[in-house]
N, C-alpha and C positions, 0 to 999 in steps of 0.2 A: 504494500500500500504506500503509496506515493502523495504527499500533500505538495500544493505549489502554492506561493505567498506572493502577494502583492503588494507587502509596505511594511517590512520588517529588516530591520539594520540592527548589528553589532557596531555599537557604538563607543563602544572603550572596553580593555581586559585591564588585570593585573594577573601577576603571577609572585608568588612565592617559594621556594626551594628548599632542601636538605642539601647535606655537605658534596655529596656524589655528583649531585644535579650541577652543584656551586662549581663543578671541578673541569664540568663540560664543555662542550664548545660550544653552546648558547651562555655562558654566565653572564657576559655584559648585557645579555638582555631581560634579566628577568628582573622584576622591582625589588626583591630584595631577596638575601640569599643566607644562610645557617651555615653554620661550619660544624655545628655536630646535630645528633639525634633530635636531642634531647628539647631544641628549641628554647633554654632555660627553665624549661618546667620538670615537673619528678617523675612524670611517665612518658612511654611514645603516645599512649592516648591522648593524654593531655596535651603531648605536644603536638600532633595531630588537632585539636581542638582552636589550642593558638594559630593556628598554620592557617586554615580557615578565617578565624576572624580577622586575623591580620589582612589576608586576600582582598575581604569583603573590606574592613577600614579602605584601603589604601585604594580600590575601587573607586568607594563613596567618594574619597576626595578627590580625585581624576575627576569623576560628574560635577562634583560640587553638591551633591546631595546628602539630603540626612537620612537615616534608614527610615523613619516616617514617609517618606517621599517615595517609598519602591513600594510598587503592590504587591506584587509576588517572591520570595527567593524560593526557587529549584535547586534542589542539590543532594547529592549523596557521596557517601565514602562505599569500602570495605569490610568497615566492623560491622559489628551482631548488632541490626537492630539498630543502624545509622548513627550509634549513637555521641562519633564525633559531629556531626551535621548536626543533630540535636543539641548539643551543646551549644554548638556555635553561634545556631539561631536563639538561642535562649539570652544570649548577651547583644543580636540585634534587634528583636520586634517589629520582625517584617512576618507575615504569613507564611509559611511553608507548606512545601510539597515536597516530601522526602521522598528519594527515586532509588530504588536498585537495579541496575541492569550491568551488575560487575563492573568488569571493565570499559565497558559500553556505556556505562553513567551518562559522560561529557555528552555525548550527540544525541542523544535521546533526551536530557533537559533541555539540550537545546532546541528539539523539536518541540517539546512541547509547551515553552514559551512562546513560541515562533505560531501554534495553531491558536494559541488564547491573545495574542496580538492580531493575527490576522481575521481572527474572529471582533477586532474590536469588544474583547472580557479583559484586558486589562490596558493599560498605558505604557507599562514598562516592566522591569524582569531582572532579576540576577539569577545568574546558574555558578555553581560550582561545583567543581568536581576535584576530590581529593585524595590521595592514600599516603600511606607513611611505610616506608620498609620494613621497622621492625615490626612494629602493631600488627601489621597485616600476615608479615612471616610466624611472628607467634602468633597465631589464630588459625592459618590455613595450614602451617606443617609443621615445625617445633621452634620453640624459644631460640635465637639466635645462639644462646650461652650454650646452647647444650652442643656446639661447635658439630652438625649433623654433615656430613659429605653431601654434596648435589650433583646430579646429574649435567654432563657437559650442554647438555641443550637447554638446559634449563634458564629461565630469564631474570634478572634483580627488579623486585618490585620499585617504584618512582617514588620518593618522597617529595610531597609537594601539594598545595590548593591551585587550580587555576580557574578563575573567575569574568565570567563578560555580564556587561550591561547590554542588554537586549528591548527594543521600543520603535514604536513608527517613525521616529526625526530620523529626516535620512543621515547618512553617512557615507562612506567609503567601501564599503563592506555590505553587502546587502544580502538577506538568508535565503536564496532563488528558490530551494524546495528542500523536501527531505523523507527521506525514506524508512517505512518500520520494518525491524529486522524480524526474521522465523526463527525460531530456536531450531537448531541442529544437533542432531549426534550419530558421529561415524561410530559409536563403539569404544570409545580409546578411555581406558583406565588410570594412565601413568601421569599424575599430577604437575610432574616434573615439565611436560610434554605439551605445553600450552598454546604453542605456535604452533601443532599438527589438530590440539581439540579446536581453535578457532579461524583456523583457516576456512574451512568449508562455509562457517556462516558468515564470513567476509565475503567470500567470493557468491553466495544464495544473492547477500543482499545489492551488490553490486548488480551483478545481474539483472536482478528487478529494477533496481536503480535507471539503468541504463533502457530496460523494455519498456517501463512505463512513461519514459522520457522523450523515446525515439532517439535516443542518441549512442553513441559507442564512446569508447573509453576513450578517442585523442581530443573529443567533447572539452574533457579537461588538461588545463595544463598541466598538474598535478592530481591523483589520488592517491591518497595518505592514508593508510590502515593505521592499526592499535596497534595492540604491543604486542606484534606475532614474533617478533626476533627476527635472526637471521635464518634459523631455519626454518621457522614459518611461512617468513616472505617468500623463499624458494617453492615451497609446498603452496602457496597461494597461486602462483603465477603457473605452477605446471597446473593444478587443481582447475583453477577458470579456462584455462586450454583444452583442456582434457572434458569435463563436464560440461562447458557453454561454450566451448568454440571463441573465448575471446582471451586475445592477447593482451597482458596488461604491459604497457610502453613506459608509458608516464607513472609509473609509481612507486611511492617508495613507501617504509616506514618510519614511524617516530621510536618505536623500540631500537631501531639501526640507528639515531640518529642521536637521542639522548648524551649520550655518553660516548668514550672516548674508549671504543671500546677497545682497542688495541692497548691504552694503555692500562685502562678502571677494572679491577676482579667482576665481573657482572655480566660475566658469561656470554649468552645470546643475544642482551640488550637488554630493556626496560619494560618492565610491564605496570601494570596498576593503575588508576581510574583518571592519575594526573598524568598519566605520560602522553597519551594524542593529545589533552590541549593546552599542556604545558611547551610542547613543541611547535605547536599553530600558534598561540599566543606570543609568542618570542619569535623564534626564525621563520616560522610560515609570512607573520602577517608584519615581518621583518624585509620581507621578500616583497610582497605585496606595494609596501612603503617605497620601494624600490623599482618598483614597476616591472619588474621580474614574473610576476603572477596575475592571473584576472579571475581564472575561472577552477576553483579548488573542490573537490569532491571527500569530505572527511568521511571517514570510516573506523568506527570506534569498535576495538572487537574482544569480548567479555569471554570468559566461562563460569558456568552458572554450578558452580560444586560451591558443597558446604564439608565442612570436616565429616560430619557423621555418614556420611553416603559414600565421602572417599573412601574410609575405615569400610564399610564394605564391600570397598571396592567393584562400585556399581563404576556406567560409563561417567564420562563427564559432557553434558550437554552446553551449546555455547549459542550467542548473538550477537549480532553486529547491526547499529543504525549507521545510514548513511544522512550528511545533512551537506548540501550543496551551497558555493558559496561564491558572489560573484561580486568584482571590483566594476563600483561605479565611476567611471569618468564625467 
């Protein structure tokens, strides 16, 4: 299912970072950056929780708005029961809509600010989307301390909140349409293995993307997936060839592109709910600034496991929205 918008612009981001992120080759672009975990608080939750409200602060003041003035915030993390997202809005008093769609979060809030503007049901919108390395690592596989070996494919979760102001004034950046993703599942058990479970529902939703569009993938100058890694991305691009006949040219990832990975421990690349729009917010719309980009197709791509289903080693089922995005001259 495909929506198309008539008067819906991103209108300002911020971004906020951990140490990892701080070390990348986007650092000079992100609003502010951490050098450790912990963010000066006494847990990763907590500092996950700062990570957010900081986001949405420094947002506000890019607008010049007070949080009275947003009618909606959209957002989700990774923890049990959103509960850094909850937190966070409890220190702003804007209305919420707490979203889970894994690592899919980012483009799926952003769609669905995008249909309550375009529906004329609200005026304007914040979305964020955020994870922390360690919080999320101890929740979905073991406490970092308990020093566990990982698998070579495996990817480093994102520490990080990335935040856009969304509303009818136009701007530079306009939200042309956007796509709901199908849950998928090949079967695949191995946790570690997250760029083979979310490929297929990258490549489902792209597809639709592109049918319901009439258009084909050189449509855009760039399509940007989640956080499949490097060897997801491989498995995407054979995958869309192989099942829909379509070549992907123009695409790359933000899990390839986070980090340095040649020289940062973090294996395949980056995963978790801040890494596609930590990467569009900084060097995408860095690029864009630069007239490098016009017409971006994002693709956020999730797996939908919780610890208890991994423990019995059911499949791991996955999603991906896509949200289309085009530079107005």
């Amino acid at each position: 299912m495909t929506f198309k918008y008539n008067n819906v612009y991103i209108n300002e981001t911020s971004t906020v970072v951990g140490p990892y992120e701080a070390k990348g080759p986007f650092s000079k672009l992100y609003d502010k950056c951490y050098k450790e975990f912990y963010f000066g608080e006494k847990t990763w939750e907590t500092a996950e929780v700062k990570c957010i409200t900081e986001s949405l602060n420094i947002l506000l003041k890019k607008i010049n708005k007070k949080s009275k003035n947003i009618d909606v915030h959209i957002g989700g993390d990774l923890l049990n029961q959103l509960v850094a997202t909850n937190y966070a809005s409890s220190k702003m008093s804007i209305p919420l809509i707490g979203i889970y769609s894994a690592c899919a979060t980012s483009t799926l809030g952003i769609m669905l600010a995008s249909n309550m503007l375009d529906a004329n049901q609200i005026k304007n919108a914040v979305v964020t989307a955020s994870s922390h390395n360690n919080s999320a690592e101890k929740q979905f596989r073991n406490p970092t301390e308990y020093g566990g070996p990982k698998r070579e494919y495996t990817t480093f979760t994102t520490t990080g909140c990335a935040s856009c102001y969304l509303s009818n004034d136009k701007s530079n950046i306009r939200v042309e349409s956007a796509t709901l993703g199908t849950v998928m599942d090949l079967g695949i058990t191995d946790v570690f293995n997250m760029g083979a479970v979310m490929a297929p529902a990258a490549a489902k939703v792209i597809s639709d993307h592109l049918n319901d569009t009439n258009r084909t993938a050189d449509y855009y100058d760039l399509i940007l997936t989640g956080d499949l890694g490097i060897v997801g991305k491989s498995i995407l691009k054979e995958y869309m060839e192989t099942e829909y006949g379509i070549k992907l040219k123009n695409h790359d990832d933000s899990a390839c592109m986070i980090f340095d990975i040649d020289k940062q421990p973090v294996y395949q690349g980056g995963s978790g709910v801040a890494c596609l729009p930590l990467v569009t917010f900084s060097y995408i719309f860095d690029q864009i600034k630069k007239g490098k980009l016009n017409k971006i197709l994002l693709v956020a791509t999730g797996a939908l496991m919780n610890t208890s289903m991994c423990n019995q080693k059911l499949s791991i089922p996955s999603i991906a929205h896509a949200v289309s995005l085009e530079v107005v001259k």
